[in-house]
Each structure stands twice: as structure tokens, then as C-alpha cells.
N, C-alpha and C positions, 0 to 999 in steps of 0.2 A: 508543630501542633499535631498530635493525634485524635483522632476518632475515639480511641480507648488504650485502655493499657491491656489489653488480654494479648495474648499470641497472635491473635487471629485476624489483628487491625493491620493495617497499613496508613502513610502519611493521607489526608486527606486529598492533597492537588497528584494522587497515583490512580490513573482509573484501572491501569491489570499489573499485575505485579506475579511475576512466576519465580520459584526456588528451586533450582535441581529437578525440574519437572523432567517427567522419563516416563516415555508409553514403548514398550516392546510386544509385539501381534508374536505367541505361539515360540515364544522364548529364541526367535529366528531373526527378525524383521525388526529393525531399532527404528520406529518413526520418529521419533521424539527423542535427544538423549542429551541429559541432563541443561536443559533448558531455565536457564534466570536473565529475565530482562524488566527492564519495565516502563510503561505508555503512560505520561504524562495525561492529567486531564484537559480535555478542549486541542487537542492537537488532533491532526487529520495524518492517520499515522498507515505507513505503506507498509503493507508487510508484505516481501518480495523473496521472492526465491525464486527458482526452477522448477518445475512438477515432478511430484516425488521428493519435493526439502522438506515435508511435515508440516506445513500452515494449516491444512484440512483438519488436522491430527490435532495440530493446537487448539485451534477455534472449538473443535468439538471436546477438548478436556476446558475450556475453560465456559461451556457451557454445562457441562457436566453428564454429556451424552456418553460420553464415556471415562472409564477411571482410570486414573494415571498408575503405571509401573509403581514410579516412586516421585519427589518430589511434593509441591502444592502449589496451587495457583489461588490468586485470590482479585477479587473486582470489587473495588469502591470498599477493600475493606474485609467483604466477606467472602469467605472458603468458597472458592470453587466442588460441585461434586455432585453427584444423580438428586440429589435430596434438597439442593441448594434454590430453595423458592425465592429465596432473596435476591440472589442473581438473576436469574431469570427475569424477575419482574423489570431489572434496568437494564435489560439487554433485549433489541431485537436486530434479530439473525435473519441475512439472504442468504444462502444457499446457492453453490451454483446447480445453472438448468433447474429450478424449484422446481416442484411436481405438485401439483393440485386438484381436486375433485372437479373433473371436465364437467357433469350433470350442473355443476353451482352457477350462478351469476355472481359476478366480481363483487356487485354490494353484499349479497348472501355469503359470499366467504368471509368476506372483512369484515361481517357482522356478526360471524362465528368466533374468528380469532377475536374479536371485543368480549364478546359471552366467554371463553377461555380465560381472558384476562380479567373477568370479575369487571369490566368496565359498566356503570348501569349507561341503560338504554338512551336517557335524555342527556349524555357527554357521549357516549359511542356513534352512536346516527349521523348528530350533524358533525364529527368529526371523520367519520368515513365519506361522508358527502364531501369533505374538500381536500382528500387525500386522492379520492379522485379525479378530482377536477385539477389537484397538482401534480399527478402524475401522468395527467391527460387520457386518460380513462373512461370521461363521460360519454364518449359518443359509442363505446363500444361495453358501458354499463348493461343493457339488454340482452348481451351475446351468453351465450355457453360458454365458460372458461375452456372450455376441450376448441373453440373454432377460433382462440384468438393467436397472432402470433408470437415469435420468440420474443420479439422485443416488449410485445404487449403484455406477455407474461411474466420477464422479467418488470414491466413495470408494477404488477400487482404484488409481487414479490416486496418489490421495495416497500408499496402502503402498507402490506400486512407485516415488515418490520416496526414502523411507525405506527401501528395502530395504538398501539399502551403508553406512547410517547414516552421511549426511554433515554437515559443520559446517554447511553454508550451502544451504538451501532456495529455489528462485527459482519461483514459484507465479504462474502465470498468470490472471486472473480466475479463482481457483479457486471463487467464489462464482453463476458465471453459471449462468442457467437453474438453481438449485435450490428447492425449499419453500423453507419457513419452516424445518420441523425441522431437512432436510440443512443448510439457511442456518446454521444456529446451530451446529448439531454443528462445522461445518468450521469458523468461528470460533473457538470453543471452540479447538478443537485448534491452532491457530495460536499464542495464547494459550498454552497448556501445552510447546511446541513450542520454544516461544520463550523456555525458561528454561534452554534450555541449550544452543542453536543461533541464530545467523543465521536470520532470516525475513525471504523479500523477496515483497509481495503489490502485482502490477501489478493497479490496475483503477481505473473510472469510477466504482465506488460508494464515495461520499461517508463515508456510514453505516458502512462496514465500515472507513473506515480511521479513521473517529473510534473506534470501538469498541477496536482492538485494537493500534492501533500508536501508538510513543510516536516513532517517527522518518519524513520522508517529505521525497520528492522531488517536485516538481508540475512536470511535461513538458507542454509546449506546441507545437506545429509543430516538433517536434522539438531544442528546446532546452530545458534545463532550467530554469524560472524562479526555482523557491526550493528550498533543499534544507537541512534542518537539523531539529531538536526540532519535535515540534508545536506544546507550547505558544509555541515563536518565534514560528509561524507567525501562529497566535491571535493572540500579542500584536500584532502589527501591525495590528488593526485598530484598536487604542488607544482602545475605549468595550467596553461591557460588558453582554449581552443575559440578563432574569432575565424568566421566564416565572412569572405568579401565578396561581393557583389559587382562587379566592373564595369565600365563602356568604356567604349573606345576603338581604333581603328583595329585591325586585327596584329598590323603590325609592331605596334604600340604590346596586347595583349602578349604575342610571342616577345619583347623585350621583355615585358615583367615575369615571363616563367624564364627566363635567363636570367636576371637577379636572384630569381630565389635558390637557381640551380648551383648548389655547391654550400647551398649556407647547414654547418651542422647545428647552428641552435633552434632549424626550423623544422619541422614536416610538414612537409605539403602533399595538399591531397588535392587534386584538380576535378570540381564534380561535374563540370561544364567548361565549355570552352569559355566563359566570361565569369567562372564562380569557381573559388578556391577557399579549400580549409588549411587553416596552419595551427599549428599544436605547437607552443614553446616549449623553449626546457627547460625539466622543473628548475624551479630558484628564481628563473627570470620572472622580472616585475612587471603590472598588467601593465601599468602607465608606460614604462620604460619600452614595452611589446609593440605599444599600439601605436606610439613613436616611433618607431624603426619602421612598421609597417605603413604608417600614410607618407612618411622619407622616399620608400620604393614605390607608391603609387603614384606619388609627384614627378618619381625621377622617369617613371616609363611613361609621363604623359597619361594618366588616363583619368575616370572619373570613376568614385566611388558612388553607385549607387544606392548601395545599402553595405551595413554591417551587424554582424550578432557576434554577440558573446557568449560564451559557456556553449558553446553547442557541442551536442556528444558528453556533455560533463558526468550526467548518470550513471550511461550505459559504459563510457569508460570506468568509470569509480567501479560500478559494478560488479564487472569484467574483472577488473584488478584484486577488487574482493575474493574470489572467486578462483583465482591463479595464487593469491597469495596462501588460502587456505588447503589448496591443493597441494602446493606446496612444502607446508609445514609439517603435513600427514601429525605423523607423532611427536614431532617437536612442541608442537601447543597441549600434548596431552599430560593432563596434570589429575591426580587424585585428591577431589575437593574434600576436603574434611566436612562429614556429612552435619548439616548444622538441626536444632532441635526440628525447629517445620518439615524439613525433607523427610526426617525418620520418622515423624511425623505420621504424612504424609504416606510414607512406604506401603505399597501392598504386594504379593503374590503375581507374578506373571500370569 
């Protein structure tokens, strides 16, 4: 089912949807090249790369802050583009490090960006009132935005993406530079966010997108390398990493790194003298794995005191992405028959 028959539509359940998009800075500097993917609606979607793979580049063509090369992008449907008030209105944007008018009080900003958003007064107020109070804000409502901290500032950041309460969130390293507590809070809130909106979180931390997202994009030199479910992505490394946990006598422990010494279907990684990771080899089955391994924990006498599964599974997947696309340099490169939208779409460097 479509939204419409024009050009310009996209499926309904697509909240971004990009064609051949292509931004080149000064006919030198490819940020963006030839770019088509596209983010399911209601998914909490990782968009991961390295700094310097073009996420920044993205977010801000599919805002329409700036115009693409060539290509088109389009949100919920509608054209991406400087003019695109439609987008805008279902989209709010964090920015990394935001910048904001230090003179303001946090309810005075967020009471501006409501005035911006054509929001009237008696839905704006008391919804800035609990944008506060959920992003823990109120105690430091009072203050000059110029004396509050980074985390404090990323947290206003966040309410003034959600001030117009839109479908689809586009979040820039919203996790940089903070603690551990702010770390987690904003996770958190990702997570909750993301049960009844579009969540899209650009960044280089591995950790944050194994934690929270179950969909993701991995950008590389400015193309996309994978883009679909995580666990796809996982499964492509085709073996299976379980991290053991041990007790036992020490003697006991040196017996079991002598069973594993010499086995070629294992890699072992020793990260403690009581805690060991093993990587099978691809094909080997998880069942079939985890049985061999409680065989040799019985046989060296010890106790398992814990085990994990998938551990490392991202940042390997990742990693492999990433060697694999290195790899291929110009084997993957293909001249796409330019379709009606991209030419479209096409402007002047």
C-alpha cells in the first residue's frame, strides 16, 4: 500500500528512504557517494560508522540543511530539501555538542523552539513542563543555559528534539562526551522512545548500538556497506563467541587451558586467570559448541560460574564489514543505471 501514486511517495511502514544520494564539498571531498538504503518505521536504527564515513553529511541532507550532489532522499514519503517544511515538522534533530543561547533559561528556550514549531501556548507549556521533569532538568530550570553542564546540555538538547513531538528522531552522537550516569540515562531514554517513534542514533560507539538498537546501517567512505536487522549482521560471522566464567582450584584451571591447547576449532582468549573467551569455527553449531565446552569444564573439574553468549559479536561483525569492504576496493564498483528520482534529484557540485 502506498501513500500516493506520484514519484515522490514512498511505502508507508519506510520512515527514510535514500536513492543514489551523493554530496561532493568543492568537486574534491566525496562525503556521501551514491547512497540508497532504507529505515523501517518504529525500528531503533544504528547508524554506525567511523568519523569521517558521512552520517553527519547524511542527517543533514536528509534534513535538508544542505543539498545533495545528486540522488534524493525522502521521509515518511516526502522529498527531502532546504524547502521541505513537511519533513521538518516530523523530525527532531540532536546535534552533536548542541549550542544554545547561554543568556536563555532551559523553559525560555523550549518555549522558543514550541513558538518556532507554531505549537499554541496551552499544548506547549505544559508539555515543556514534563520534558523537563523527564529529562531531569527541573532542579536546574532556574539556571542560565551558559552555567549548566555537558550532560545537562545534552539533556536539553534532547527535550528540544521532542518539543513538536515528532514520529522520527535523527540523534547525532547523542552519547559523546558524557559520564557513565548521563551515558546510560540517554540510552535508556532511546530505548523508551523507541516504542512508539522512529529512532535514528549516528555514532562510532560500538557498545551503544549493540545495547539499544535492533536495526543498523554500517557507512564506510561514505557508502553504505550493510544495512538491515542486527542479528543479520551477527549472523554473518557464521561461528559463535561464549565467554566462561570459572572456580576452581588453580590446578584444576591450568588443566583446562591444557585441553583447549592444541584444539584448531577453538580460539581462545584468556582475559583472566578464571575467565576465558572461545570463538568457534564458522559452521560449528551453538548447541553442538556449548556441549563440547561444559565436556571440558567437567572434565578439568571446575565450576562454571557464569556464561555469555554473543560476546564481541558487533564489534567483530563490524570489524569484518569493514576488512571486507577494504578489500574489495573496486571489485564492488558498479555503474548504477541512473534511475528517474536520482536524475531527478541531480544538482551542480
Amino acid at each position: 500500500m502506498t501513500l500516493a501514486t506520484s514519484r515522490d511517495t514512498v511505502l508507508e511502514d519506510v520512515a527514510i528512504r535514500t536513492v543514489h544520494l551523493t554530496k561532493v564539498y568543492g568537486r574534491q571531498v566525496i562525503a556521501v557517494n551514491d547512497l540508497t538504503f532504507e529505515v523501517p518505521r518504529g525500528v531503533i536504527f544504528g547508524f554506525l560508522g567511523p568519523n569521517g564515513a558521512g552520517k553527519t553529511t547524511t542527517l543533514r541532507l536528509l534534513l535538508g540543511l544542505q543539498r545533495p550532489t545528486a540522488g534524493v532522499a525522502y521521509v515518511f514519503g516526502h522529498r527531502c530539501g532546504p524547502n521541505a517544511t513537511a519533513v521538518r515538522q516530523r523530525v527532531g534533530f540532536l546535534p552533536t555538542h548542541p549550542q544554545f543561547p547561554g543568556h536563555l533559561r532551559p523553559f525560555e528556550y523550549l518555549d522558543l523552539v514550541g513558538e518556532l514549531c507554531r505549537i499554541p501556548a496551552d499544548v506547549r507549556r505544559p508539555r515543556i513542563a514534563s520534558l523537563l521533569r523527564a529529562v531531569g532538568l527541573l532542579p536546574v530550570a532556574d539556571r542560565r543555559i551558559r552555567s549548566l553542564s555537558t550532560g545537562e546540555l545534552t539533556r536539553l538538547g534532547i527535550a528540544a528534539s521532542l518539543v513538536g513531538d515528532p514520529p522520527l528522531l535523527l540523534w547525532d552522537e547523542p552519547t559523546a562526551g558524557l559520564d557513565p550516569a548521563a551515558r546510560r540515562f540517554a540510552l535508556d531514554l532511546i530505548v523508551e522512545l523507541g516504542r512508539n517513534r522512529t529512532v535514528v542514533i549516528a555514532t562510532h560507539i560500538l557498545a551503544d548500538i549493540d545495547r539499544v538498537c535492533n536495526y543498523v546501517g554500517v557507512m564506510h567512505e561514505g557508502q553504505m556497506i550493510f544495512c538491515g536487522p542486527m542479528d543479520e549482521m551477527k549472523r554473518r560471522l557464521d561461528c559463535d563467541c561464549f565467554q566462561l566464567v570459572l572456580a576452581g582450584a588453580d590446578e584444576n584451571l591450568h588443566g583446562f587451558r591444557r585441553l583447549l591447547d592444541g584444539r584448531t576449532d577453538l580460539k581462545v582468549s584468556w582475559l583472566a586467570d578464571n575467565t576465558v573467551q572461545i570463538t568457534t569455527a564458522p559452521g560449528t553449531r551453538r548447541a553442538q559448541a556449548l556441549a563440547e565446552l561444559m565436556r571440558l569444564v567437567d572434565q578439568a573439574q571446575l565450576e562454571l560460574s557464569s556464561i555469555r553468549s554473543g560476546v564481541g559479536a558487533t564489534e567483530d561483525a563490524y570489524l569484518q564489514l569493514l576488512q571486507e569492504d577494504r578489500a574489495h576496493g573496486f571489485k564492488r564498483f558498479q555503474t548504477p543505471a541512473a534511475s528517474a528520482d536520482a536524475s531527478s534529484g541531480a544538482n551542480p557540485v
